[in-house]
N, C-alpha and C positions, 0 to 999 in steps of 0.2 A: 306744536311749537310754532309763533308767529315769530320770524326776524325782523327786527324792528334794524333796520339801515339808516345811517346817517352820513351825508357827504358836508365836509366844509369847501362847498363851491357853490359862489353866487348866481342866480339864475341871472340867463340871462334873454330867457323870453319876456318880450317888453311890448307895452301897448304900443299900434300903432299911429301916427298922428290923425289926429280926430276931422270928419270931415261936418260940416254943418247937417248933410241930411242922413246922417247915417243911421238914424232912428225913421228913417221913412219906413213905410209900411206893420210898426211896432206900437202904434196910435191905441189900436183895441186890445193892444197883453198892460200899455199904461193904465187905460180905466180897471180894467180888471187885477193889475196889482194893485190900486188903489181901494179897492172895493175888499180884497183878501187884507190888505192891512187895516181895512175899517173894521171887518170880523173879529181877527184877530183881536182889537183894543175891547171889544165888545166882549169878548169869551173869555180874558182876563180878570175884567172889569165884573163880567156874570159868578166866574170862580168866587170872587172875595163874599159872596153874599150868599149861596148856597148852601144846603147843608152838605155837610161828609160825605156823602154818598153819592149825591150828583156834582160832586167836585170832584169825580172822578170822571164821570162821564164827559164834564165839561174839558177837564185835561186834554180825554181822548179826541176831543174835537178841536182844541187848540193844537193840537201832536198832527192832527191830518189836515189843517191850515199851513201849517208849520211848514211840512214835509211836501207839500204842493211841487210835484218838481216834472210836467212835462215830457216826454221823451219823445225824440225824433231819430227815425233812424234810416239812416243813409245807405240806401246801396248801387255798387255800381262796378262793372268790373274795371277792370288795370286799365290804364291810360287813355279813361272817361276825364276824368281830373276830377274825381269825387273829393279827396284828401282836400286839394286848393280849390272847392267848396267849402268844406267844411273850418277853414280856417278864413273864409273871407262873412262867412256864418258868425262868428264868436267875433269877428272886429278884428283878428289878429293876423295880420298877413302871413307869420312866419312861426304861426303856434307849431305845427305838427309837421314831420318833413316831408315833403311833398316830392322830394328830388330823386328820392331812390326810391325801386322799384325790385321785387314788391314789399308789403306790408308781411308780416308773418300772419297764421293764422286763430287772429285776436281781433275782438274787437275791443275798442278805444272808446271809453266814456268821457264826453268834456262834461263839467257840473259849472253851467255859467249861473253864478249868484249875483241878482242885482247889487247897483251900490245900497239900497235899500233893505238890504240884506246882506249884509257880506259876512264872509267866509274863509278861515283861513286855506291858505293855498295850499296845496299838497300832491300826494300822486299815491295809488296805491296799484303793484304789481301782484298777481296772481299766475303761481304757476301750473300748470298741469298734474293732476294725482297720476300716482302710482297705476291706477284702474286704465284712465288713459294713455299713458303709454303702453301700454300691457297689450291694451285690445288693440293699439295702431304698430306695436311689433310684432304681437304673437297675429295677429288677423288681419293687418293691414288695411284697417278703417275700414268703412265700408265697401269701399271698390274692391279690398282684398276680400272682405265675406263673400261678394254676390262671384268674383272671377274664381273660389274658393267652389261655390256650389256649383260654378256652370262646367267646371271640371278642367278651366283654363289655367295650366299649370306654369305657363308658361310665361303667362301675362302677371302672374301672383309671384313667382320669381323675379322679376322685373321691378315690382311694387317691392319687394322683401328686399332687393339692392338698394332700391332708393330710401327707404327708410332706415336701412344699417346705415348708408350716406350721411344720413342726417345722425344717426346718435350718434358716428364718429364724431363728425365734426363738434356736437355738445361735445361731445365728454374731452374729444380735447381743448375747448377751450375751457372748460369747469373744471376737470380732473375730478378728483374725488367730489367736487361738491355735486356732480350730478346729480346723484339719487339722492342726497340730500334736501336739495333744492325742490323736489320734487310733493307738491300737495303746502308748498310754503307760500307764506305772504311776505314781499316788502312792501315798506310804509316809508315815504319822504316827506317833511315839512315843506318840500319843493320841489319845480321841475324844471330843467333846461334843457338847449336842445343835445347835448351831450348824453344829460341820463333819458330822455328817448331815444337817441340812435344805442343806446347798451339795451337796452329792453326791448324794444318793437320797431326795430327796420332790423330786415336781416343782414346778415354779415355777411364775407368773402367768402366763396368754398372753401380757399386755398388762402384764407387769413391765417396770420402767427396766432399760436395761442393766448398771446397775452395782449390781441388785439382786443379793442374796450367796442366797437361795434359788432351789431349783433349779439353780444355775449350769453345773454339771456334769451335770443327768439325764440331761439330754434323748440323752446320748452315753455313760453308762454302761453297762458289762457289767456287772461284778459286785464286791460289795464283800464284806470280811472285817475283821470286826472281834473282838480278840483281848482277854480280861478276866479277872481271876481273880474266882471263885465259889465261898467258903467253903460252899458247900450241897452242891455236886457231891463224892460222895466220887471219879469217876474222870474223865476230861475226854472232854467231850461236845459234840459239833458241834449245834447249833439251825440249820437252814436255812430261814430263811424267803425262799418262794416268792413270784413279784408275778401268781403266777396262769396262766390259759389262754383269756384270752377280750378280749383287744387286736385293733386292727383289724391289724396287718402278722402277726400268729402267730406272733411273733417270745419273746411267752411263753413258747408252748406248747414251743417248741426247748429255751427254757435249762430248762425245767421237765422235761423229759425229760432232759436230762443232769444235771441233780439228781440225779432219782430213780436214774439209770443208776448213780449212787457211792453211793446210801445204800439201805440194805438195809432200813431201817422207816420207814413214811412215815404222818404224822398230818393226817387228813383233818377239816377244819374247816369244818361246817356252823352255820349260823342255825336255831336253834330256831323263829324266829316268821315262818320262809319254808320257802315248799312245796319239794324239789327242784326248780330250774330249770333250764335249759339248758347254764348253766355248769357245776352241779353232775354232769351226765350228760357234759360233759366229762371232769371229772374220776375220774368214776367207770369211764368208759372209758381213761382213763388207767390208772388202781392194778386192772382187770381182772386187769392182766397179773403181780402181783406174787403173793405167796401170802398168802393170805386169815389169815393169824396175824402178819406183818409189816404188815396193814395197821390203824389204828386210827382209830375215827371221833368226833369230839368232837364232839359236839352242844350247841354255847356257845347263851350269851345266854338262859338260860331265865331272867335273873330280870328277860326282858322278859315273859313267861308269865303270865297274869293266874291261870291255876287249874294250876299246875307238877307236884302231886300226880297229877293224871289226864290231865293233855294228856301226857305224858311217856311212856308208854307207848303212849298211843296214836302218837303220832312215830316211835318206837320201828319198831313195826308197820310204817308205811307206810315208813320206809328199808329195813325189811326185804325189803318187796314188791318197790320199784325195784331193790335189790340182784337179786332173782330178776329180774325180768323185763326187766334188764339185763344179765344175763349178769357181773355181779360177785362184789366176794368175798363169798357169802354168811354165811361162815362170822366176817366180821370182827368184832371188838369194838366196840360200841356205847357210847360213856361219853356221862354229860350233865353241867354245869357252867355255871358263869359265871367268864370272866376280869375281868371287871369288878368280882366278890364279890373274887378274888384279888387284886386289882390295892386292893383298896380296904382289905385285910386287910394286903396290906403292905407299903403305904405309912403303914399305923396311924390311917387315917381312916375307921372304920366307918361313922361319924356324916353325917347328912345325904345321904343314899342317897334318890332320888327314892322316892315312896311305893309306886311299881306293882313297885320291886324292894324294897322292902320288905316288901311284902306277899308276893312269891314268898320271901322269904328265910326267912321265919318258915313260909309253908306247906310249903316244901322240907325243912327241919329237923324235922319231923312225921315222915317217911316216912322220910330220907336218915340220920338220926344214929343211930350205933347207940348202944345204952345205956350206955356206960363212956365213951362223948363226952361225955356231959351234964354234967362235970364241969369240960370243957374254960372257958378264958376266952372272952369274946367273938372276938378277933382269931382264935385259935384253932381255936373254930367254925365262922366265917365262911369261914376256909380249908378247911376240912376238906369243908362245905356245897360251895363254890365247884369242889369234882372232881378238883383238883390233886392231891391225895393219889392217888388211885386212876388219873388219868394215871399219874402216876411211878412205880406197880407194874407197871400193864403194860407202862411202856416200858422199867422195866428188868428182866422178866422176858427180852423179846424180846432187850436188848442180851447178858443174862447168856448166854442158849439158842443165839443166833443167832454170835455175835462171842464173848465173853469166854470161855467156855467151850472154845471152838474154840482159840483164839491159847496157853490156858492149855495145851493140853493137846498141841498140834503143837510150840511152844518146849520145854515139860518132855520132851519126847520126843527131840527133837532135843538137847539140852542133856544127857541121860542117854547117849546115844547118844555125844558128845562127851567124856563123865567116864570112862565105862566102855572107851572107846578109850584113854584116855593110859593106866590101870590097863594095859590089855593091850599101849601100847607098853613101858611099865617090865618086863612078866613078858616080850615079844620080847626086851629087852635084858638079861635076866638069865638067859631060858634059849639063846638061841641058840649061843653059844657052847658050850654044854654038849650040845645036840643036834645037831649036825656038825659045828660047829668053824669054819664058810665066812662069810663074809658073806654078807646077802642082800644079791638082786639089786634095787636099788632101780629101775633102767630096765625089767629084764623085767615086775614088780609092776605100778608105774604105765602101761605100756602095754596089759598086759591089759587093765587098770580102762580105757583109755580104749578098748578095742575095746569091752569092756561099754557101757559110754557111748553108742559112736556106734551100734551097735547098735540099741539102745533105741531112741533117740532116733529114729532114722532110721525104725525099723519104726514107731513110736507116729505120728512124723509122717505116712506112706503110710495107717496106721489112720485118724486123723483126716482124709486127705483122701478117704478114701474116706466117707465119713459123711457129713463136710460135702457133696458132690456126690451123696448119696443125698438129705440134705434139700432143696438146692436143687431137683434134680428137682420133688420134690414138694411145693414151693411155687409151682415155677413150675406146675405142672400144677393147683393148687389157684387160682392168680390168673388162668388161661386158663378154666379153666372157671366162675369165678365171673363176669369182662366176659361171656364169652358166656349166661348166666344172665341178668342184668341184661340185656344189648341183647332178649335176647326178651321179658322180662317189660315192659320200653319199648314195644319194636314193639307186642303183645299190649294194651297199655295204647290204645295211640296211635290203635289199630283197633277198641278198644270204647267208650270216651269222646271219641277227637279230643283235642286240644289246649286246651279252656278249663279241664279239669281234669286239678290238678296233679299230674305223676307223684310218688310216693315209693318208696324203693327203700333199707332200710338192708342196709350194707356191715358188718353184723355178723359176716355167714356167709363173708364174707373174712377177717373176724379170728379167729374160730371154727376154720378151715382151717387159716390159719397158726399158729394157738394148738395145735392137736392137731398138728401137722406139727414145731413145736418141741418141742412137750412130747418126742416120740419122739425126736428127733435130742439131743436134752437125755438123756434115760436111755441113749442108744445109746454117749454120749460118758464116762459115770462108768460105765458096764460095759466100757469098753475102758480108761477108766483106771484103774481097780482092778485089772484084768486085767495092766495094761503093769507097775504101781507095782510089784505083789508080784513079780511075774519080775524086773523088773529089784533088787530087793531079796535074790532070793534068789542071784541069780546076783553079787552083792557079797558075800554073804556067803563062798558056796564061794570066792570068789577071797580072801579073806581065811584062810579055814580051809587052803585048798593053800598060800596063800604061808608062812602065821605058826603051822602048826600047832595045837594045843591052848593054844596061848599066848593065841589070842584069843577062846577058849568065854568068857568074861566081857561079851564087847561085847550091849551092849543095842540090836535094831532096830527102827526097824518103818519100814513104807513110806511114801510121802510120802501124805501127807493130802488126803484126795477132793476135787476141787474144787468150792467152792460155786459155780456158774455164775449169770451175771448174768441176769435176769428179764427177758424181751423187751418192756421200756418199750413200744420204737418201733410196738409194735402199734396202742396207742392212740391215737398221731397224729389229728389232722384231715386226712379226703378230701373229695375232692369231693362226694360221695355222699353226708358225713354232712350238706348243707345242701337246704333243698328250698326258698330263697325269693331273691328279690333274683335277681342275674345267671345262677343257674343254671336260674330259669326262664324268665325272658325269652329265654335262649338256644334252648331247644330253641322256644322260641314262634317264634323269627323264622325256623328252618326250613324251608325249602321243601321235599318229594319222601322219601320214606321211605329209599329208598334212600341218596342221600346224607347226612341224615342218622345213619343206621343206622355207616354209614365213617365219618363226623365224630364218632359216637358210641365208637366201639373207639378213634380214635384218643387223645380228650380222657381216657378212663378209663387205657387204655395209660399216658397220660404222663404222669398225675396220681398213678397208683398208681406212679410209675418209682422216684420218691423215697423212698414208703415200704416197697417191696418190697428196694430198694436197703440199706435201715435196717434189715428184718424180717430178710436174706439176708444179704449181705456182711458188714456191719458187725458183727450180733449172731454168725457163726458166727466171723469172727474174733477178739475176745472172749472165746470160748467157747475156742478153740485157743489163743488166749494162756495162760489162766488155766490149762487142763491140761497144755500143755507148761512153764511158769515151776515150778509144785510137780516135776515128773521134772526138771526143768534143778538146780535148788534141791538135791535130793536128791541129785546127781550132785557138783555144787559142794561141796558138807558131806564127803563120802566122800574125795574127790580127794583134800581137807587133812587127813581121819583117815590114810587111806595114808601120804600123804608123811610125817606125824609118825611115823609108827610106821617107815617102810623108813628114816627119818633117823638109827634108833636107834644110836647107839654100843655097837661091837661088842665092847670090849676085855673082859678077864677080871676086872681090877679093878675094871669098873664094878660087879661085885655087890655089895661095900660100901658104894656110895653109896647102891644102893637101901633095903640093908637099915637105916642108920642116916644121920645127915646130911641134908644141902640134901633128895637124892631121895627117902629115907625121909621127911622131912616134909610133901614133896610129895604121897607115895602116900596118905597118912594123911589130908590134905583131902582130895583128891579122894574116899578111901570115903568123908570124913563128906560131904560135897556131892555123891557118889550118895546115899547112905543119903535126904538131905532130898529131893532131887528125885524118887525113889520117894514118897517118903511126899506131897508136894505133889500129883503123878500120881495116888495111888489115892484124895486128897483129893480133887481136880478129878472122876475119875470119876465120884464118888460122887455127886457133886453133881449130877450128869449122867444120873442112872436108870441109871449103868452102863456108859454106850455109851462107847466108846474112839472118838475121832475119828480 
């Protein structure tokens, strides 16, 4: 059952007034929507001339133009001011409430759709299944599983109050609708800041039940809210994150499958806090991504009393925790205040407490370049504020990572498409002239599908032999890291005794399976470059023996490498990344080395089950998906160029129609709509240092 909800209340989230540079740093996502709306006219234009069959394919290539949508995903613990990011991100000072603290545990999709694309407005709420609440009542999320096995009954009591806490509180502000509510979707043609403070800011402990704040959090998954954004020239997902550091860890899950769909992710620090605990979560989280998709905002300096020099020096010491954390060292470092942005445009510079006035004025010393100076107030203030220099790098990342890619896999595809109908018209004008027979349309397309299965079949055997080389040697890297750890315990246990506390980081299991993916990761784009181009070449000879010289015109090339997904689930929380509360008292209540020693493999064994489960199974499937859907894909596009072309009408007559009429006018787009899509392609290259994706 979805409930489809409807309120008669006007919104009342409203653009901000516009400031003149508020498109700085947004220069290269302009060309590049430029360049997707030129596709687009192109693959429309390609449809109307096609036959049947690759007017299918063509669809799917206007549907994945179409669908082009960015994601960026933020994260940052509590009173970083990530939230008043993310709203001076989208142009809107007062989109999301920035004022109550905390967020529930949901992430928040904004869909900004250029004016060149717009989109009606809306919001859509998802709640929690049945399944989830289950395993965070009856198991108490993950912290209640691992305090469950370490035999901390104490601490799992604890967790089992505050979680009865929280359904009270739902149930009395739902009553009956709780378990209703439960695995439902609302939908709104609209959003204001009222129906998100009822959905995603939480409510009072000790609110009335028929208080409208909170009413929904406490039982929320995730929310999407959908707006159009005159600033964005291409349409761009903002995901804000509620973080990784809740008592059930139930964060840290949806935060990882954030990341799992978005390919750049903006890490949001406090200038005037030292990296904390939460921060070394995160940081152990985005370890695993590449160090040029990751970007670090270092907000809130115009809480900084001397911004000139403390700035640098900040600078410094992230760099250091970076090193001697094992992160991206190589990440981008920006500094800023969303709060200068937020105050820029909303068009109220005025009345800025004085300790950010003071940094504002000292940061404009060092941060303005010279042909700034001219800029207006609101202007400056933005410019001061980092937003500018955010939006270069995020949309260098999206141009390099994504648009460049999509540009240049569709124009290929789409070429590949124009340059086959050309070569079915020359199959239908010379066949007849070169034996006189019809071709054989069933012998054609069954070849193509022995080619197919072929492939397909060996590529799959290749992948499973890969994926069963890296499991090996994962699982041989998680046997011998427990067995590490249990001696370095014992060893411990036998020179201090028990009043002092063991630590033991579980970095060098992530290190292991990091170096154990990275090679099963290269293992997999060297056999699928290896599989793509064979099975490309072996399409082509079947086109050349079936269609003779009729089809030296078709343009091909292999399917395109797959970008494989970055193994998030590395950085999970274990057991081992804690050294206080129930995991000490545990091994304190110990009796006998021995038994401990067996109580010790087993607690690591079944603590590490879940996330070696997530490191293994899950990410190599993933990985098999993604290189067999481009060889599936490739196969699917070919199938509909065959059949168009074996569909060809054989008659004698038909040479007049090519050479003047309906089909002659046909052939004449399709060259000029090759002619463009070359020229878009060596356009796209170009842009690209060259590389052909």
């Amino acid at each position: 059952m979805n409930m489809q909800v409807r309120q008669e209340t006007k919104p009342d989230v409203r653009t901000s007034r516009r400031i003149s540079n508020l498109r700085t740093g947004l220069e290269g996502l302009g060309q590049l929507g430029k360049d997707l709306d030129a596709l687009e006219r192109l693959l429309v234009q390609l449809a109307q001339v096609t036959g049947k069959h690759t007017a299918k394919t063509v669809e799917r290539l206007r549907k994945d133009v179409a669908g082009f949508e960015p994601t960026i995903t933020v994260l940052g613990q509590v009173k970083s001011g990530k939230t008043t990011l993310v709203n001076a991100m989208a142009g809107w000072s007062d989109l999301l409430p920035s004022d109550v603290n905390p967020w529930t545990s949901v992430v928040t999709s904004l869909h900004l759709k250029p004016a060149s694309r717009p989109a009606e407005t809306g919001a859509s709420f998802q709640f929690m299944t049945e399944d989830n609440w289950d395993r965070l009542l009856n198991q108490g999320g993950r912290i209640g599983e691992m305090a469950s096995r370490a035999g901390a009954e104490s601490e799992l009591a604890k967790i089992g109050e505050q979680i009865e806490k929280v359904r009270a509180k739902a149930q009395k502000r739902l009553g009956k609708k709780f378990d209703l509510l439960l695995g439902e979707t609302h939908n709104y043609g609209y959003f204001d800041k009222n129906l998100l403070e009822r959905y995603i800011v939480l409510g009072d402990d000790f609110g009335e039940a028929d208080s409208e704040q909170g009413r929904f959090a406490d039982i929320l998954s995730s929310a999407d809210l959908t707006l159009n954004c005159d600033t964005v020239p291409v349409p761009l997902c903002l995901r804000d994150t509620p973080g990784v550091n809740d008592t059930f860890m139930m964060r840290e899950q949806v935060t990882i499958q954030a990341l799992r769909s978005s390919k750049i992710c903006v890490v949001v620090l406090s200038a005037g806090q030292a990296l904390t605990s939460v921060d070394m979560g995160l940081i152990r989280l985005i370890s695993n991504l590449k160090s040029r998709n990751v970007l670090i905002f270092v907000n809130r300096i115009d809480e900084l009393p001397d911004p000139a020099n403390q700035v640098p020096e900040i600078e410094a010491s992230i760099r250091q925790t970076l090193h001697n954390k094992q992160g991206p060292e190589d990440a981008e470092i920006l500094f800023g205040s969303a709060y200068w942005a937020n105050k820029a445009l909303s068009g109220n510079i005025e009345g800025m407490p004085k300790v950010a006035s003071k940094a504002l004025f000292e940061w404009a010393e060092v941060a303005l370049e010279p042909h700034q100076g001219t800029l207006g107030p609101q202007e400056m203030v933005w410019e001061l504020s980092g937003m500018g220099h955010l939006y270069r790098a995020l949309s260098e990342r999206v141009i390099e990572e994504q648009g460049q890619q999509l540009l240049q896999k569709t124009a290929n595809a789409a070429l590949t498409v124009a340059t086959s109908e050309l070569a079915a018209g020359a199959v239908q004008i010379g066949a007849k002239q070169a034996n006189g027979a019809p071709l054989s349309t069933y012998d054609a397309l069954k070849a193509f599908q022995d080619i197919a299965d072929f492939h397909q079949k060996a590529f799959a055997e290749e992948l499973d032999a890969a994926v069963s080389e890296y499991h090996t040697r994962a699982d041989r890297s998680h046997a011998k890291f427990i067995d590490r750890a249990l001696r370095s315990l014992l060893s411990h246990l036998e020179n201090y005794g028990k009043d002092i506390v063991w630590d033991y980081d579980p970095v060098g299991l992530r290190m292991l399976l990091r170096t154990a993916y990275s090679a099963f990761a290269a293992k997999v784009r060297g056999l699928s470059q290896a599989r793509y181009e064979a099975a490309m070449t072996d399409v082509a000879m079947l086109y050349a023996n079936t269609f003779g010289s009729a089809v030296e015109g078709i343009q091909m090339a292999p399917p395109s490498l797959p970008d494989l997904p970055a193994p998030i689930a590395l950085g999970q929380t274990i057991a081992l990344d804690f050294n206080d509360g129930w995991w000490i008292s545990w091994w304190n209540r110990i009796r006998g080395f021995n038994a401990f020693s067996k109580r010790f493999q087993n607690l690591i064994a079944r603590e590490t089950e879940d996330f070696m489960t997530q490191s293994k199974d899950i990410q190599s499937a993933l990985v098999r998906d993604v290189a067999q859907t481009s060889l599936r894909e490739f196969f699917e596009q070919h199938s509909d160029i065959l059949q168009d072309i074996s569909a060809a009408p054989q008659s004698q007559e038909i040479e007049s129609l090519f050479r003047t009429g309906e089909e002659g006018q046909k052939r004449t787009q399709l060259e000029q709509l090759t002619t463009e899509l070359e020229a878009l392609l060596a356009a796209t290259t170009a842009q690209s240092g060259g590389t052909t994706i």
